[in-house]
C-alpha positions as CSV (number, residue, x, y, z in Angstrom):
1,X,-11.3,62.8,-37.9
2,X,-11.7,60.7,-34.1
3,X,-8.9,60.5,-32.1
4,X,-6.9,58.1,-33.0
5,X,-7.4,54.5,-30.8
6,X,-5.8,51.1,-30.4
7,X,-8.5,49.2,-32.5
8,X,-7.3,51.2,-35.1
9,X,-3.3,50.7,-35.0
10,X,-3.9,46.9,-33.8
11,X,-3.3,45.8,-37.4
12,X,0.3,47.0,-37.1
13,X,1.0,45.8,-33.9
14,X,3.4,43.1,-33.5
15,X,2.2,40.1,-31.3
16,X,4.8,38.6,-28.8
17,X,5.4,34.6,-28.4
18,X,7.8,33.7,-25.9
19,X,10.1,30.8,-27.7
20,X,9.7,28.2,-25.0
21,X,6.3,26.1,-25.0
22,X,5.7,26.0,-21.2
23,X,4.7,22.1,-19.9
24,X,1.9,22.0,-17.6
25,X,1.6,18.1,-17.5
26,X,4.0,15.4,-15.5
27,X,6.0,13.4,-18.0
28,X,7.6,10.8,-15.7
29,X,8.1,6.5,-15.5
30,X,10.4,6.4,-12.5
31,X,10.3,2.6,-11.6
32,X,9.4,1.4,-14.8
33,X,12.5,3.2,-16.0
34,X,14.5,1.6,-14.1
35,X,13.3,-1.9,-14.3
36,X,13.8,-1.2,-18.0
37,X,17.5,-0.3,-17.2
38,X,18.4,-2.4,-14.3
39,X,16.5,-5.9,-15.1
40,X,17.3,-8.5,-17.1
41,X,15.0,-9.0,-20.9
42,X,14.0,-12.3,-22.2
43,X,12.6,-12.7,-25.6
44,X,9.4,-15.1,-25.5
45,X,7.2,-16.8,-27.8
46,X,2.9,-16.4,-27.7
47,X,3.4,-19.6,-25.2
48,X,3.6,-19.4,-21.5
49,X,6.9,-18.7,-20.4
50,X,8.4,-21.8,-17.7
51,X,9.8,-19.9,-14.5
52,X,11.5,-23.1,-11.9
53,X,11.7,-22.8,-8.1
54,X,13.4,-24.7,-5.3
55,X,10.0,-24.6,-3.4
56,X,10.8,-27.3,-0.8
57,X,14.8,-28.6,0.5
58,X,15.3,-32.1,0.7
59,X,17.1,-34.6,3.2
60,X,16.0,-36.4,6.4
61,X,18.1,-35.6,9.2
62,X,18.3,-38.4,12.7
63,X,20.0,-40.0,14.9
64,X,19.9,-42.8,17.3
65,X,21.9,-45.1,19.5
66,X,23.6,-47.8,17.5
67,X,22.9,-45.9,14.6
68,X,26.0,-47.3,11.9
69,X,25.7,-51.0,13.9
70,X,23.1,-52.8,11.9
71,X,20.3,-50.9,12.3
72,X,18.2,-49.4,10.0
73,X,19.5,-46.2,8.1
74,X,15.9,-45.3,7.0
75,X,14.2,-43.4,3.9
76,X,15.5,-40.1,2.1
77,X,14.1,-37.0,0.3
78,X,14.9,-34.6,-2.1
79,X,14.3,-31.4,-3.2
80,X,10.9,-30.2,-4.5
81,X,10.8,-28.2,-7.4
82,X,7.9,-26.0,-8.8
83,X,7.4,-24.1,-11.7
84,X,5.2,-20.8,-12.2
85,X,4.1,-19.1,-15.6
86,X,4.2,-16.0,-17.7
87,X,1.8,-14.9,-20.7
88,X,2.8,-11.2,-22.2
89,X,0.6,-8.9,-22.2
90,X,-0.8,-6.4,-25.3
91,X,-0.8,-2.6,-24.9
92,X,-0.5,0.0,-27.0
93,X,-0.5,3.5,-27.3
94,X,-2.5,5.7,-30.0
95,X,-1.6,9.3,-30.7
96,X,-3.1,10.9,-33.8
97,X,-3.0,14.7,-35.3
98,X,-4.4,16.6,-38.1
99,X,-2.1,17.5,-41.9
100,X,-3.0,21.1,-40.5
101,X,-1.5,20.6,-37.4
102,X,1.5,19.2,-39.2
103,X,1.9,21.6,-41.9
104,X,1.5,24.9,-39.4
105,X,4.3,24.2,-37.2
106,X,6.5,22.7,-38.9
107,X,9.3,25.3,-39.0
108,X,10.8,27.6,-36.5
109,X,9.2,30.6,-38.3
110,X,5.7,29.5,-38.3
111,X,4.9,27.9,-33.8
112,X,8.0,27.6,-31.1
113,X,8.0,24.0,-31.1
114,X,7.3,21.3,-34.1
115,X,3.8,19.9,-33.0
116,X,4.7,16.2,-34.7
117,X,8.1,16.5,-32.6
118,X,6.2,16.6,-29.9
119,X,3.6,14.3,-29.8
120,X,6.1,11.9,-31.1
121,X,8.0,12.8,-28.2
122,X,5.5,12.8,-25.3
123,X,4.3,9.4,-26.4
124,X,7.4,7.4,-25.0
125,X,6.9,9.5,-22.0
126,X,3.5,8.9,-21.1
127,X,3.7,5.1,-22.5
128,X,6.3,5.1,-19.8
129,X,3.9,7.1,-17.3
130,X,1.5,4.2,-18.6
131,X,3.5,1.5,-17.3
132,X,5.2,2.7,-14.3
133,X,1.4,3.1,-13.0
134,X,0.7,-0.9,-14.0
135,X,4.0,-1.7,-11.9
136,X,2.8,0.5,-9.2
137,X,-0.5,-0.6,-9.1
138,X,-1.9,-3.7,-10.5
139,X,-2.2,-7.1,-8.7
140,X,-2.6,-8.8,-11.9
141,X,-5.8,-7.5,-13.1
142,X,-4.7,-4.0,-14.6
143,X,-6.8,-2.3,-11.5
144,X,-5.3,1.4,-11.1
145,X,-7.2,2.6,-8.3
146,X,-10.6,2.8,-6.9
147,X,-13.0,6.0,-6.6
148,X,-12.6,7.7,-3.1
149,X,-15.3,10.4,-3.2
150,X,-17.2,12.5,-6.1
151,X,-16.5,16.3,-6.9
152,X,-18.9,18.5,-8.5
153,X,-20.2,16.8,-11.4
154,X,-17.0,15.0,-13.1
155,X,-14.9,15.3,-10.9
156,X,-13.9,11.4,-9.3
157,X,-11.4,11.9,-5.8
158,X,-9.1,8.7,-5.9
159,X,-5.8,7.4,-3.7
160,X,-3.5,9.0,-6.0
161,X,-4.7,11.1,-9.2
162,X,-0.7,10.4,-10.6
163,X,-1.8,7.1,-11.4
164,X,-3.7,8.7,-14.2
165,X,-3.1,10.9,-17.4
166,X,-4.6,13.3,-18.9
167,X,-6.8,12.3,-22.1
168,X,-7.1,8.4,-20.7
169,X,-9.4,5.9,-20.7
170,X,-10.8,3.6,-18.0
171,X,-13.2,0.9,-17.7
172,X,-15.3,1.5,-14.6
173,X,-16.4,-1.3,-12.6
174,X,-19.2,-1.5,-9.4
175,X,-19.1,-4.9,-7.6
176,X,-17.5,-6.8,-10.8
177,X,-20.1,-5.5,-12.9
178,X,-18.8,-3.4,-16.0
179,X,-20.4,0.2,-15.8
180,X,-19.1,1.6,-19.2
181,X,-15.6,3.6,-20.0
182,X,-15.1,7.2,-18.9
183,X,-12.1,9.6,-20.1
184,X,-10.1,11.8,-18.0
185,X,-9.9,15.5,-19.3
186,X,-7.3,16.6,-16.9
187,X,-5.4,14.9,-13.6
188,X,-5.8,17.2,-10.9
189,X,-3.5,15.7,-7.9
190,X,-3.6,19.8,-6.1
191,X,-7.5,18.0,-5.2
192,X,-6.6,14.1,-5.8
193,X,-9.0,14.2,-8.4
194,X,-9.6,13.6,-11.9
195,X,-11.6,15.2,-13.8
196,X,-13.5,13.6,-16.7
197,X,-14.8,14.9,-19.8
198,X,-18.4,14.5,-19.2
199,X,-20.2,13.5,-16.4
200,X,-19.8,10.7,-14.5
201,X,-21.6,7.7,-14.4
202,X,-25.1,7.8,-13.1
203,X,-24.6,5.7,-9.9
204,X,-21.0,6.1,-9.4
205,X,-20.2,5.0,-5.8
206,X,-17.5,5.2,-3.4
207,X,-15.3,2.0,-4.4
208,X,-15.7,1.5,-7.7
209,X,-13.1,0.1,-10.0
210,X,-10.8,1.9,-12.4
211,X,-8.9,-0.7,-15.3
212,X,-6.8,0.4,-17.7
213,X,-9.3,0.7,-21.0
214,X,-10.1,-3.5,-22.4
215,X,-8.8,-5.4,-19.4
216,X,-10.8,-8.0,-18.5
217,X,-11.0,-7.2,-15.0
218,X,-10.3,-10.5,-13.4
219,X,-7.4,-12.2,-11.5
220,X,-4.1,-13.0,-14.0
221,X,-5.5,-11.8,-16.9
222,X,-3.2,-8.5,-17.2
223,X,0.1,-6.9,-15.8
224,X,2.2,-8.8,-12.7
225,X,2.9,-5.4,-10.5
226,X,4.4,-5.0,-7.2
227,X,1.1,-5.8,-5.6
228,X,0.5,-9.1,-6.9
229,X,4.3,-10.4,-6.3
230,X,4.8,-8.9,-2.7
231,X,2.3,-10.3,-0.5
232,X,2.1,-11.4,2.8
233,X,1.1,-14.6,4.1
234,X,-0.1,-17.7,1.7
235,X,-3.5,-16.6,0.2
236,X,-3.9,-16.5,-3.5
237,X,-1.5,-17.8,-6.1
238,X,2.1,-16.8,-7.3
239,X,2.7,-17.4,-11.2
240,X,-0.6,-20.1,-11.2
241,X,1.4,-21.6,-8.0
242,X,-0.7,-21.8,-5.2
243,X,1.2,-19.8,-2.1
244,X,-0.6,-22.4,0.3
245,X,1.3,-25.5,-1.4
246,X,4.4,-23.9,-0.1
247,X,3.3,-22.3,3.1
248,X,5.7,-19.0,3.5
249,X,8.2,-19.6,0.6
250,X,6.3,-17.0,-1.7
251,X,5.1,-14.2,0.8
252,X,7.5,-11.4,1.1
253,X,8.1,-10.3,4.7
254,X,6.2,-7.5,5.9
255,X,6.2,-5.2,8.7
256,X,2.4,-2.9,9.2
257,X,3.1,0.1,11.5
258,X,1.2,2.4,12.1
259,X,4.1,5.2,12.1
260,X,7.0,4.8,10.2
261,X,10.1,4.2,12.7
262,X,13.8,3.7,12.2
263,X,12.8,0.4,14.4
264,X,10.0,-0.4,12.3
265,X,12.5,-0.1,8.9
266,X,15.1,-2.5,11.0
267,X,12.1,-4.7,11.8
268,X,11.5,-5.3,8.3
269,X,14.7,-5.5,7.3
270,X,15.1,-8.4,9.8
271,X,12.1,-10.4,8.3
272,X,13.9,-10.5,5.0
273,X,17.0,-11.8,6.9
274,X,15.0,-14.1,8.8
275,X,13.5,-15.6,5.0
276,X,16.6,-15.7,3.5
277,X,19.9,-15.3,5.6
278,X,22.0,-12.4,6.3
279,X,24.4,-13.7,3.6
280,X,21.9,-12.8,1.3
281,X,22.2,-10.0,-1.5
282,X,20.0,-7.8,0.7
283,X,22.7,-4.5,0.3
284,X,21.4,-4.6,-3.4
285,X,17.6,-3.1,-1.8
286,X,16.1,0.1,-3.2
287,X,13.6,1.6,-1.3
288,X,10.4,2.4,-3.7
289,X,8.2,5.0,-2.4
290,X,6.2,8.2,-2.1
291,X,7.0,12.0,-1.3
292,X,4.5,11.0,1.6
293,X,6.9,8.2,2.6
294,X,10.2,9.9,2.2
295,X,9.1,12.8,4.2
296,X,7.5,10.7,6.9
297,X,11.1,8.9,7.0
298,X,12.6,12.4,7.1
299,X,10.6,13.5,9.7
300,X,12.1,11.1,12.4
301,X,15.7,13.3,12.0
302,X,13.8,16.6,11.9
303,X,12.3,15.7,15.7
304,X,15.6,15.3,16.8
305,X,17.4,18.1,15.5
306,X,18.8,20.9,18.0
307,X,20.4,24.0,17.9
308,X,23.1,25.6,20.0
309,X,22.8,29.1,19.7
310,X,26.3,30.4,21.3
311,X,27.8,28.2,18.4
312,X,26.0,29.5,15.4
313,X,27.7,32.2,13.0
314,X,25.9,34.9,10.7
315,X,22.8,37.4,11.9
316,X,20.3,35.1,10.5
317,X,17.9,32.2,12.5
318,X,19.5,28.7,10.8
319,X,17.9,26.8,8.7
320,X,16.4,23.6,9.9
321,X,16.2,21.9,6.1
322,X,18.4,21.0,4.2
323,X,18.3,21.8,0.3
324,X,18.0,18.5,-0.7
325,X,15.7,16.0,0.9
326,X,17.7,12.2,2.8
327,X,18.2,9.9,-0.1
328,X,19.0,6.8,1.8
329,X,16.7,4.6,4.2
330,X,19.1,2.3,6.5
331,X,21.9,3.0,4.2
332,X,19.8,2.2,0.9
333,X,18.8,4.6,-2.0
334,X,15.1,5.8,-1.6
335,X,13.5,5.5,-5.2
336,X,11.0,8.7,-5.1
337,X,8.6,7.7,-7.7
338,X,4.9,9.8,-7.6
339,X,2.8,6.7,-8.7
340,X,4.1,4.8,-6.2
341,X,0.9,4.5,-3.6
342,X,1.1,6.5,-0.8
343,X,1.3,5.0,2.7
344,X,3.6,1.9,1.6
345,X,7.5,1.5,1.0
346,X,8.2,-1.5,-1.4
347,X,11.9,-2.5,-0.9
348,X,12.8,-4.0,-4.7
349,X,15.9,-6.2,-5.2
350,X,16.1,-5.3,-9.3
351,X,18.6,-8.9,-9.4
352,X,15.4,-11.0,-8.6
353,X,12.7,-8.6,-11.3
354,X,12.6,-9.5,-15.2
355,X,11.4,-9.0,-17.7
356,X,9.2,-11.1,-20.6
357,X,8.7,-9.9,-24.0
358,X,7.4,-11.1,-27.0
359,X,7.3,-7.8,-28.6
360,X,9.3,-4.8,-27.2
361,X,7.8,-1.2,-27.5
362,X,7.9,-0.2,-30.8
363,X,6.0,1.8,-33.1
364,X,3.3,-0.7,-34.9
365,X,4.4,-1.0,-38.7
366,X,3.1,-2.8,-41.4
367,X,5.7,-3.2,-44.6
368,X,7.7,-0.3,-43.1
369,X,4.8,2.0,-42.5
370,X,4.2,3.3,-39.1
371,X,2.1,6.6,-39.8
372,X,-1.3,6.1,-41.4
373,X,-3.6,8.0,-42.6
374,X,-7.3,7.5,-41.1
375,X,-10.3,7.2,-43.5
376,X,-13.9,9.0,-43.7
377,X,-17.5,7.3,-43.4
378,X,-17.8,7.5,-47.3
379,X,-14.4,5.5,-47.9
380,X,-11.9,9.1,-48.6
381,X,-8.8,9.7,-46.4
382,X,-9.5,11.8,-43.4
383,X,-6.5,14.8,-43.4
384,X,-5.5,13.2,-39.8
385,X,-2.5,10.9,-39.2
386,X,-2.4,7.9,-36.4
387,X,0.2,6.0,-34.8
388,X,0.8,3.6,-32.6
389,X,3.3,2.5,-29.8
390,X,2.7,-1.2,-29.2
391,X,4.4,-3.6,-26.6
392,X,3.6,-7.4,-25.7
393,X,5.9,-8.0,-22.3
394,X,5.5,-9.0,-18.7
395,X,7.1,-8.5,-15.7
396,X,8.5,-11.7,-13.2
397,X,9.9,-11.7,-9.8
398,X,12.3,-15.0,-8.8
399,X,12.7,-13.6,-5.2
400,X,9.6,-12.3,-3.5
401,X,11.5,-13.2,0.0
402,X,14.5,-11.4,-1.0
403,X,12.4,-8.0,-0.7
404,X,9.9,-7.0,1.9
405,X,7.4,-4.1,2.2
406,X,6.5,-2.1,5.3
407,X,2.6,-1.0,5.1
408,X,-0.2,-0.5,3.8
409,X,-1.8,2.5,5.8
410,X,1.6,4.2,7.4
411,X,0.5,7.0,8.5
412,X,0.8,10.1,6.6
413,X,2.6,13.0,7.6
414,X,0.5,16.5,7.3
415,X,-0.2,17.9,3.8
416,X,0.2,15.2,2.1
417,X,-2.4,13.4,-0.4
418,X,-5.4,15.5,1.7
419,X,-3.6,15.0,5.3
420,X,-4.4,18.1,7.5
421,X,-1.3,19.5,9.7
């Protein structure tokens, strides 16, 4: 008889499976979030939504010498009112699985988590991820980022790979010409790079556009994000509304240094004041930004730290960080959110942000239905289930002047998005 070996007593072997299913994938919708919790919700119709402004005051102001004693008193005026609008826009989300898939995990004794549990799950969360990207980044056109550099063979270096998931679709675009859609296989942001699931496309240049999958890839056709509200200066439009009818009264002060100063924050800060008065509800700011931002800001305290040795205690060198990282900017919370783009601080007044919707996220259902079955080529049912989250909404800002934003280009701080030390 041969010795006895492992191949031979495998059979009896028991297999171990830790009971935790570890996540290697970022599940987050900071800023989207919270405009869902902190912003008012209006329910709209398919028809443009009517959003008034005060665009221009009103009065004619004089004086002269025997003003009240005969004379003339002259013409008045009166306020000038404006209106922008609002269309909702159509997402959805699909997410499908095989009756396999369902029937092998769904107990405790057969996988360590349910696997419909969790793709139910991780849908919200990436519709959320979804979304909090479209706040981040699009000026109205559903334009996530643009392609920085090339890797290897399908590998496409942008700004900020967290603007993208895993499994996605984009549209590519060179020049406004449609190139053809490309999927991501994994978001790499170690390399700010993601990785695509074939090759890319033949001809693929530095600059070229990345849409969200079916956007039309023009001006106003898709989601209103912090981009297309806070501008500066008077190009371009506002809600259809022209900014140069109403020179300055929809451009959000700005502030473009190259470092980012306590001075240059108080700067800013001013400009809002300047737009709208110090009486204003300017303490209700959030600062929306980076981990390059809120460790460029944390960087101006670490410069100025000291330490007196004679007055330290222990046997140990002391520790020039704190656990947790400064939460406040000028006294107001710093919003951390990863898909907010790097090398800009948006400061968001959540009083003067809404929200439009004609039909909130949902699952789509048809008589009570939400989970269908998908069918063959030769007219049987495929042993795969689909669903899908849905949404119709919009986003609207009453108050780009009660905000401001201080960037683009800030200067990183080393180690950050490809920044060397």
């Amino acid at each position: 008889m041969p010795i006895g070996s492992v191949s031979q007593a495998i059979a009896a072997q028991a297999e171990f499976i830790r009971p935790e299913l570890a996540e290697l994938v970022m599940l987050q919708g900071v800023l989207w979030k919270r405009i869902n919790k902190s912003t008012e919700v209006n329910a709209i119709s398919n028809r443009p939504a009517r959003i008034s402004f005060n665009a221009l005051t009103g009065g004619r102001f004089r004086t002269g010498a025997n003003l009240f004693d005969n004379a003339p008193l002259g013409r008045g005026s009166s306020p000038t009112l404006t209106f922008g609008t609002l269309s909702a826009v159509s997402f959805l989300q699909a997410s499908e699985y095989s009756a396999l898939a369902e029937y092998s995990t769904d107990s405790t004794q057969k996988a360590v988590e349910n696997y419909v549990t969790l793709t139910n799950r991780q849908a919200t969360d990436t519709f959320a991820g979804y979304m909090d990207a479209l706040v981040c980044q699009s000026a109205g056109d559903n334009l996530l980022d643009t392609v920085v550099a090339t890797s290897g063979t399908n590998g496409l270096v942008v700004n900020n790979a967290n603007f993208f998931q895993d499994n996605q679709r984009l549209d590519q675009y060179q020049g406004g010409v449609f190139q053809g859609t490309i999927e991501i296989l994994s978001v790499d942001i170690a390399n700010n790079t993601i990785w695509l699931t074939a090759p890319f496309i033949v001809g693929t240049a530095v600059g070229d556009a990345l849409y969200v999958e079916g956007s039309a890839a023009v001006a106003n056709s898709g989601f209103f994000g912090l981009p297309y509200y806070f501008v500066a200066g008077n190009a371009g439009n506002f809600m259809g509304i022209p900014r140069s009818a109403f020179p300055g009264k929809f451009s959000t002060p700005n502030i473009a240094p190259r470092a980012l100063t306590p001075a240059a924050v108080r700067a800013a800060q001013a400009q809002m004041e300047q737009a709208m008065g110090t009486d204003d509800d300017n303490k209700e700011v959030v600062m929306h930004m980076n981990v390059d931002m809120a460790a460029a800001w944390e960087n101006n305290a670490l410069t100025v730290q000291s330490i007196i040795r004679n007055q330290e205690s222990g046997d140990q060198t002391a520790d020039m960080l704190h656990k947790r990282q400064v939460s406040t900017m000028a006294g107001r919370e710093i919003l951390r959110n990863i898909r907010a783009r790097p090398g800009i601080i948006h400061a968001i007044n959540f009083k003067h942000l809404f929200r439009l919707e004609t039909k909130a996220l949902d699952m789509y259902e048809v008589r009570g239905q939400t989970v269908f079955p998908t069918y063959a080529a030769d007219g049987g049912v495929n042993s795969t289930m689909i669903f899908y989250l849905t949404m119709m909404a919009q986003m609207g800002c009453d108050g780009p002047r009660n905000a401001f934003f201080i960037g683009p280009n800030v200067a990183l701080p080393g180690g950050y998005f490809g920044t060397q030390f």
